[in-house]
N, C-alpha and C positions, 0 to 999 in steps of 0.2 A: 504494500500500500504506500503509495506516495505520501510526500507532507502535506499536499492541497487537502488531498483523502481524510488522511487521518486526521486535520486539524477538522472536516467535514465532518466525519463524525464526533469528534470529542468536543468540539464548540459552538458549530454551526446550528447542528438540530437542536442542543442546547439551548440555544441562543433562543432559537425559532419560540422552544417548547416551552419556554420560560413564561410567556402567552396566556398560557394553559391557564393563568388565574384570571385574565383579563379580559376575556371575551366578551363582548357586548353586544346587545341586540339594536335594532332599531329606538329610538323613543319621539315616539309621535309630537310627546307632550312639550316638547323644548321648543324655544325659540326658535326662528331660522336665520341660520347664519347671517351675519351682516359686517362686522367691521370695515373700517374706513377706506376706501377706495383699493378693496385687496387685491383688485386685476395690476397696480402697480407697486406693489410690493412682494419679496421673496418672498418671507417668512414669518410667521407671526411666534415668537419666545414663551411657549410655555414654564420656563423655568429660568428662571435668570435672579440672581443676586443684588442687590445697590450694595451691600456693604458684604463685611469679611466677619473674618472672625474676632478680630477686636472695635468691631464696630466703627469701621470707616469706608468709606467709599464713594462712591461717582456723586458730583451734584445732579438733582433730578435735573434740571436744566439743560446739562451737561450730556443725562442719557436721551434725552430727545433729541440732542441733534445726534445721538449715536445714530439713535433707529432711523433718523430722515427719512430717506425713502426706500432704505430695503428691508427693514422693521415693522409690520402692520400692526399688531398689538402686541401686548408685553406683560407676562405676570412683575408682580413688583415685590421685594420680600427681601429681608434680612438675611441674617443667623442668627437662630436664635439660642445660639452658644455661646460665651466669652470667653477667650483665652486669658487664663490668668498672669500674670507677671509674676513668677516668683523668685526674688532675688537669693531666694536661697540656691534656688534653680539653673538659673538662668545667671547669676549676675546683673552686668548691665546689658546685658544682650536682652532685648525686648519681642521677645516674638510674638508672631504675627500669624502663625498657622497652627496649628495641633500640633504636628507633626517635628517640629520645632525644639520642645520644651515638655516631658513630665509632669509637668504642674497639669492642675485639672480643669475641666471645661465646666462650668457655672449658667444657667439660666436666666437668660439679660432680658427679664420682660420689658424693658423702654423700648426696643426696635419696635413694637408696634405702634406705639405713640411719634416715634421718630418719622417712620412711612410714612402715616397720616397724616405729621406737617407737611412732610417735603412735598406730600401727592396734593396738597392743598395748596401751594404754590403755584402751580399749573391751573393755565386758563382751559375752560371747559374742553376745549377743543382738544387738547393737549390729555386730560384727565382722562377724556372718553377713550384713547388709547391704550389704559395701561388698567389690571386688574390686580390693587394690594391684593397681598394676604397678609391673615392674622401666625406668625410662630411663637412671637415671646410668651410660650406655656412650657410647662412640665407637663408631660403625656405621662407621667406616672402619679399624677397627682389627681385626686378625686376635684379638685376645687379649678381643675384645670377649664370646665366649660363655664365656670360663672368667671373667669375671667376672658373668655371669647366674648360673653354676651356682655360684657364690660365694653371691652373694648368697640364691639357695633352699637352700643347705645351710645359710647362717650363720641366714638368721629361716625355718624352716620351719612351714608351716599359713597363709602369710600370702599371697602372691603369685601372682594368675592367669593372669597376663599379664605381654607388656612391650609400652613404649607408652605415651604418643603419644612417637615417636621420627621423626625429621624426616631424611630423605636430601636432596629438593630442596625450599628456601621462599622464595618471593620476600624480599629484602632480608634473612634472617635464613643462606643459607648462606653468603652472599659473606664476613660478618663472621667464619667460625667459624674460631678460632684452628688454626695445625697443613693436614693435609691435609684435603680437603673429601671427605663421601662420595657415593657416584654408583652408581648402579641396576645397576652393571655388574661392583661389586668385590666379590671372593671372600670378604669380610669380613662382607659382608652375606649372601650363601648360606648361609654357615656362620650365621651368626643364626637364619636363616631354619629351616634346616635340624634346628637343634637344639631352636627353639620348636616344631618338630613333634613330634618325638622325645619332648619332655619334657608336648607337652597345653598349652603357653602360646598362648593369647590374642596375634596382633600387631596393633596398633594403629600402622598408618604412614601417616605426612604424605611425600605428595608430591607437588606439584603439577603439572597437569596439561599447566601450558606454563610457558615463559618467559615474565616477564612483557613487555609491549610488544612483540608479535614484528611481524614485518613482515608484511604479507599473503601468503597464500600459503607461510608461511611451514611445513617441517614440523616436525607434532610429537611431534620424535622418541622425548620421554619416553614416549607412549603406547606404542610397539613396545620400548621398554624395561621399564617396566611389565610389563608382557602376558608379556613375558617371563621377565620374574624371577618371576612369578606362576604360571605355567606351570611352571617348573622345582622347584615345594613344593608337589603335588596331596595333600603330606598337613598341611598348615600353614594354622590357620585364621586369614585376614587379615582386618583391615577397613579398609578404606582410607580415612582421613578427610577430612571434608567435602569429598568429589567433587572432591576435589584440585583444590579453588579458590582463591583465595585475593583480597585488596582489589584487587588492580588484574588477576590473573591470570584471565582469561574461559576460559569453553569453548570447544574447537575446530570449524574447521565440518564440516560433513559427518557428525554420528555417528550421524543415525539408521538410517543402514545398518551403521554398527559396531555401533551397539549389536544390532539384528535379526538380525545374526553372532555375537554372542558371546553371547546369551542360551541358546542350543542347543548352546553352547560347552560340552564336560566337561571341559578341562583350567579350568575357570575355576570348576568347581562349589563350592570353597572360599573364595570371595575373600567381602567382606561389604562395605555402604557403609553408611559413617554421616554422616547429615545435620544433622551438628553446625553450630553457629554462627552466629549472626545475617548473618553475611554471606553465606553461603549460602541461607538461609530470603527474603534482597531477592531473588533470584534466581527462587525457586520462585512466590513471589508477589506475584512481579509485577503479574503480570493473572490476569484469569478463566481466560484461556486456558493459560497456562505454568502455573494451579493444577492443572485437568482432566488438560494432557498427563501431569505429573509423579504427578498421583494413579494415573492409568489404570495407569502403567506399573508402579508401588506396588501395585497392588490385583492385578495381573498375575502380579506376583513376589513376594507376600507375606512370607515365609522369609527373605527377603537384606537386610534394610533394618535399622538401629536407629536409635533416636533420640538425640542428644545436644547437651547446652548448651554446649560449650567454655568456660564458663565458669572462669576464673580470681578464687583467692582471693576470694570474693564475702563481703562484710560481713553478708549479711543475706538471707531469700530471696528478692529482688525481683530480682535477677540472671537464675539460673535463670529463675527465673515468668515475667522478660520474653522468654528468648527464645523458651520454649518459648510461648508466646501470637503471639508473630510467626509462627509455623509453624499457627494457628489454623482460617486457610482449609484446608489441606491437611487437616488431623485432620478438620472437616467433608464433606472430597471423598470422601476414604478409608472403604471399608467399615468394618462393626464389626468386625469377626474379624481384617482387616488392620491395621487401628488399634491393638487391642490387641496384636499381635505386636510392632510397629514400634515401640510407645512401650512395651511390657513385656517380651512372651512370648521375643520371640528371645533379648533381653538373658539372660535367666534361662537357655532354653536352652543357650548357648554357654556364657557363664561358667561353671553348674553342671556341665557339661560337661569344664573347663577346673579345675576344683578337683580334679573324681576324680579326672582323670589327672597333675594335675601333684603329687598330695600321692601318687600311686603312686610316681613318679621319685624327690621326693625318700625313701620310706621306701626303695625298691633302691639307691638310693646315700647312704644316710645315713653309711656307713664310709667313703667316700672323705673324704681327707684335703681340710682346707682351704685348705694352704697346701703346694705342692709341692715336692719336694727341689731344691735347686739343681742345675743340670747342673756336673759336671766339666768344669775348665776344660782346655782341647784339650792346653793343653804341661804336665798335670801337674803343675804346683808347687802346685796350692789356691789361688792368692790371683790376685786381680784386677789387671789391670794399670792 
C-alpha cells in the first residue's frame, strides 16, 4: 500500500466519518438565507477570534476593513480563557499562548462585556455583518446559564450565539484552573438546554480523542458526544473543526459510523465547521482525502460551514491564508455546495438565531438583573 493509500485509510475516512455526529436534516423552520450582498464576497467566518489568550486583539474597526470585500459575515468572540503570568513561572517572560508557560488558564468573564462594546461601536451597517457570541462562562458551572441570560439582558440586539467554548482540548483543559468540565455534567445540559430555548447558536470544541491514545484504544468521547447531542434535538450545535486538534487524529473505523449516523434524526441539528489550518492538512492531503471529503460535502450540502479560526489577525493575510489552504476542496465541491458551505448556511443559521434570540430577550426584558439574595436559613440576615 502506498503512503497516499495508507494515509486514505488511517485519516481520510476518519476524517470523513468524524461527521457521523453531525448530520442534519432539512429545517423548514429557519430563516432564509440573506447576508449582505454574498454574490461579492468569498466567504462568510464562522469562527474567528478579536482577541487571544491574554485578552488583546484586533480593533473592531480595524476587522472590518479586514473583511472588506472578501468577508460577508463574521462570528465575533473572544477566549474565554486567561493566560496567567506567573512570575514564579515565567519570570519576566510574559506569555501570550498556553502553550508558553505552566501556569494555568483562568475564566475571564469580561470578554463578553468587552465584545458588546466594541460591537456597539459599529454603525448598523457594519453591526448587521458580524454575529457576537457569549464564552466568558464556566461550562462546569451550574450558575453558568444565569450568566448567558445576564449577559443578553445587560447588551441586548447584540449576541447570536455562545461559543467557541471548549469542554475537552488537548493541552489546554489539563491547565484550566478550579474543576475541569466533561460531556457528562449537568452544567453543561443546562447550557445546552437553554441555548435552545433562547434560539442561541453553540459553537463547541471538543475533541475527538485523547491525544496519544494507545491502539485500540476506545473513544469514549464519541459515545459521549453523540450523547449529549442526542439529548438537545432542539439546540442548534456546531461542532468545531471535526474535533481535531495538532497532535489529536481521527479515530478508526468511522466510515460505518458515519453511514449510521447520517440517516440519524436525533442528530439532524448538530452542524460541523471546518475551521482551521490544521484541519484543512488533513483534508488535503492528497487527491484522494480531497474527493473522499468533497463527495461527502456535496452529499450533505446543508451541514457544513466554513471557518478560519483565526485569532486577532493584524491584517487580512491570516484569514486569506487559511481559507486558500482549503482551495482544493472549494475546487472539488459543487457550485450550489460551495456557496452554502462558505456562505449560504452561515447566513441561514445565524439569521435564524437573531429572530429568535432578540424574541427571548424582548419576553424577558423585565426580569431583573440581578436576583434577591436568599434568606439566610437561621434568620438573623447577616452572613456568617
Amino acid at each position: 500500500m502506498n503512503t497516499g493509500s495508507r494515509f486514505l485509510h488511517r485519516v481520510a475516512p476518519s476524517l470523513l466519518a468524524v461527521v457521523f455526529l453531525l448530520c442534519m436534516g432539512g429545517t423548514p423552520d429557519r430563516a432564509a438565507a440573506q447576508g449582505p450582498a454574498s454574490g461579492t464576497h468569498e466567504f462568510s467566518d464562522a469562527h474567528f477570534h478579536l482577541t487571544n489568550y491574554i485578552q488583546e486583539g484586533t480593533d473592531i474597526r480595524t476587522y472590518m476593513e479586514i473583511m472588506g470585500t472578501t468577508v460577508a459575515r463574521s462570528t465575533l468572540f473572544g477566549i474565554p480563557l486567561q493566560q496567567t503570568w506567573s512570575h514564579a513561572n515565567t519570570g519576566d517572560f510574559a506569555p501570550t499562548y498556553y502553550l508558553q508557560t505552566d501556569a494555568p488558564l483562568y475564566y475571564y468573564s469580561f470578554t463578553d462585556a468587552f465584545i458588546a462594546m466594541e460591537y456597539r461601536k459599529l454603525t448598523p451597517a457594519q453591526q448587521a455583518r458580524l454575529d457576537p457570541m457569549i464564552t466568558g462562562f464556566n461550562p462546569a458551572d451550574m450558575y453558568a446559564v444565569d450568566h448567558i441570560k445576564r449577559v443578553l439582558l445587560t447588551f441586548p440586539g447584540v449576541f447570536s450565539g455562545i461559543g467557541e467554548f471548549t469542554i475537552h482540548k488537548e493541552f489546554v483543559s489539563p491547565k484550566v484552573a478550579g474543576t475541569q468540565a466533561t460531556l457528562t455534567d449537568p452544567a453543561l445540559d443546562r447550557i445546552l438546554a437553554f441555548a435552545g430555548d433562547a434560539g442561541l447558536v453553540v459553537i463547541l470544541h471538543n475533541d475527538i480523542n485523547m491525544p496519544f491514545p494507545k491502539p485500540d484504544q476506545e473513544p469514549y468521547m464519541l459515545k459521549q458526544l453523540r450523547a449529549l447531542f442526542s439529548r438537545h434535538p432542539n439546540t442548534t450545535i456546531i461542532w468545531a473543526h471535526v474535533g481535531l486538534g495538532r497532535v489529536v487524529q481521527p479515530v478508526k473505523n468511522q466510515l460505518a459510523m458515519l453511514e449510521h449516523a447520517l440517516g440519524d434524526p436525533a442528530l439532524k441539528h448538530v452542524y460541523l465547521d471546518i475551521s482551521w489550518d490544521e484541519v484543512a492538512k488533513y483534508i488535503v492531503q492528497s487527491t484522494e482525502t480531497v474527493a473522499m471529503t468533497a463527495a461527502v460535502i456535496n452529499k450533505y450540502p446543508d451541514r457544513f460551514l466554513f471557518g478560519t479560526d483565526v485569532v486577532a489577525p493584524a491584517g487580512p493575510e491570516a484569514q486569506r491564508k487559511v481559507y486558500d489552504m482549503y482551495a482544493p476542496l472549494w475546487k472539488a465541491l459543487g457550485k450550489e455546495t460551495s456557496d452554502k458551505v462558505r456562505l449560504g448556511n452561515y447566513a441561514r443559521l445565524f439569521d435564524a438565531a437573531r429572530l429568535k434570540v432578540r424574541a427571548w430577550e424582548k419576553a424577558n426584558e423585565n426580569l431583573p438583573r440581578v436576583q434577591p439574595a436568599p434568606t439566610p436559613a437561621s434568620g438573623s440576615g447577616k452572613e456568617e
